[in-house]
N, C-alpha and C positions, 0 to 999 in steps of 0.2 A: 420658443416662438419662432416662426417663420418668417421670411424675410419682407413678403406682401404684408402691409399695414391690416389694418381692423377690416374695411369694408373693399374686399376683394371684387366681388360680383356689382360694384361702382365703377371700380377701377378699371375692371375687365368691358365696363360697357362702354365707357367711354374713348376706347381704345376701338372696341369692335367697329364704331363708325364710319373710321374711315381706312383699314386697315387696309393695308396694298398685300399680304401675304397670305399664302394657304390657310382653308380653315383648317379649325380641327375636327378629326372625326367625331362625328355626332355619338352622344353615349357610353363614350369609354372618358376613362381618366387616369390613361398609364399608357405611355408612349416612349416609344424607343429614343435616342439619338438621330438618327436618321430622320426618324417623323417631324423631329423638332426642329433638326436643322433645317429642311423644307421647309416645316410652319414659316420661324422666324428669320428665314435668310439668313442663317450664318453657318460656316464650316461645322463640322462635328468635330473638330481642332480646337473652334473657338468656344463652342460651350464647354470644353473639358480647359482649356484655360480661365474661363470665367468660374469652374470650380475649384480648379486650384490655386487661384489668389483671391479665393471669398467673395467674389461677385455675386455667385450664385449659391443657393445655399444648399446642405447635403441633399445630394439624390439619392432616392430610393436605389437598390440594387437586385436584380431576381436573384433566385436561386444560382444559376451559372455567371451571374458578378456583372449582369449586363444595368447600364445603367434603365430607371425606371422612371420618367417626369412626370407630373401631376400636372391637372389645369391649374395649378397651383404657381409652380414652377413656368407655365407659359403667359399665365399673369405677368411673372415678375419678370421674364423678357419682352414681353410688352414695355414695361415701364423703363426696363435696360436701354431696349431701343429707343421709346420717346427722348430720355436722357441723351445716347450715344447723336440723338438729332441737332441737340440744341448745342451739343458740341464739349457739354461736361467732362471734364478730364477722369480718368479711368479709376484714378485716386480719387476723386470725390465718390464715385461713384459706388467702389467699394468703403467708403468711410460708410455713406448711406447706410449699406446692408449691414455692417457692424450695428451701425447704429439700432436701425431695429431689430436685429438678432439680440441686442441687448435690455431691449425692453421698454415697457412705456416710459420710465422716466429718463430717456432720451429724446423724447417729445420735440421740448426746445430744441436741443440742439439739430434735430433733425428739419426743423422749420427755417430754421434758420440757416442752414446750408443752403437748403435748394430755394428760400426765399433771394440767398446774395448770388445764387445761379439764376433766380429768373430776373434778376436785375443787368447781370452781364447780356442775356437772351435780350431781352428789351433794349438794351445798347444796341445789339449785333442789326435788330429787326431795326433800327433808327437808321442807322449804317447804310442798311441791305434798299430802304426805302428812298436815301437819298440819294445811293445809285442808281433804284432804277429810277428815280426821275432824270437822271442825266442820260442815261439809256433813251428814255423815253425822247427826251429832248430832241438828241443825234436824229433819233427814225424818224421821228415826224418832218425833221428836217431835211431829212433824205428823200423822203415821198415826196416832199414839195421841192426840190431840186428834180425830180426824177418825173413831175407832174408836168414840172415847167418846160422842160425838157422836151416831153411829149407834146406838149400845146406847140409849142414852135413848130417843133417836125409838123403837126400836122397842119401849123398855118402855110408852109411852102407848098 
């Protein structure tokens, strides 16, 4: 089994919406290292370290031992990234891919991980929300220091 869940071409769409990086070439489905690191914004350092602690799962290799990625594989840094956004530690996130490297009766446990990660997410967004209303507070506050300011000057 591969490390993308059952329905790939979901996962892949939902991601294509709002993606900020390169696309991929139209038509092919075998891409170098390089093409990848472009795609997904990361070093060719860092997808060879996401292979070598299980992040990622085995890549194809050509004839002369160069690495080969599938839309498969750029799925699943898709989902790397979405992860790496919300701030998921790097151990959960190879727990994840064990997990379904291991099969569907991981199921639960895999729901269950990233259910008590999207709950730490929902903290962070509560957090993030009630700074910026203090954010918000300051500027508004500022413009009407800076409004008032202006009103005077131009009553003299």
């Amino acid at each position: 089994m591969t490390v993308i869940d059952s329905a790939p071409v979901q996962v892949a769409r939902c991601f294509e919406l709002d993606r900020h990086r390169a696309r991929r070439p139209e038509g092919r489905d075998r891409y170098t290292i390089t093409e990848v690191a472009v795609y997904a914004g990361l070093s060719a350092h860092t997808l060879r370290w996401y292979e070598r602690i299980g992040l990622m799962p085995h890549v194809d290799r050509s004839h002369s031992g160069q690495r080969r990625y599938t839309d498969r594989d750029l799925d699943w840094l898709d989902l790397v990234g979405r992860l790496r956004l919300t701030g998921m530690p790097v151990a959960d996130m190879v727990r994840y891919a064990e997990l379904v490297r291991e099969g569907e009766h991981t199921v639960a446990e895999r729901e269950e991980l990233l259910s008590t990660h999207r709950e730490s997410v929902r903290q962070r967004i509560a957090e993030l929300n009630s700074t910026l209303e203090v954010l918000d507070y300051k500027i508004d506050r500022y413009a009407d220091a800076r409004r008032r300011a202006s009103e005077r000057a131009d009553a003299r």
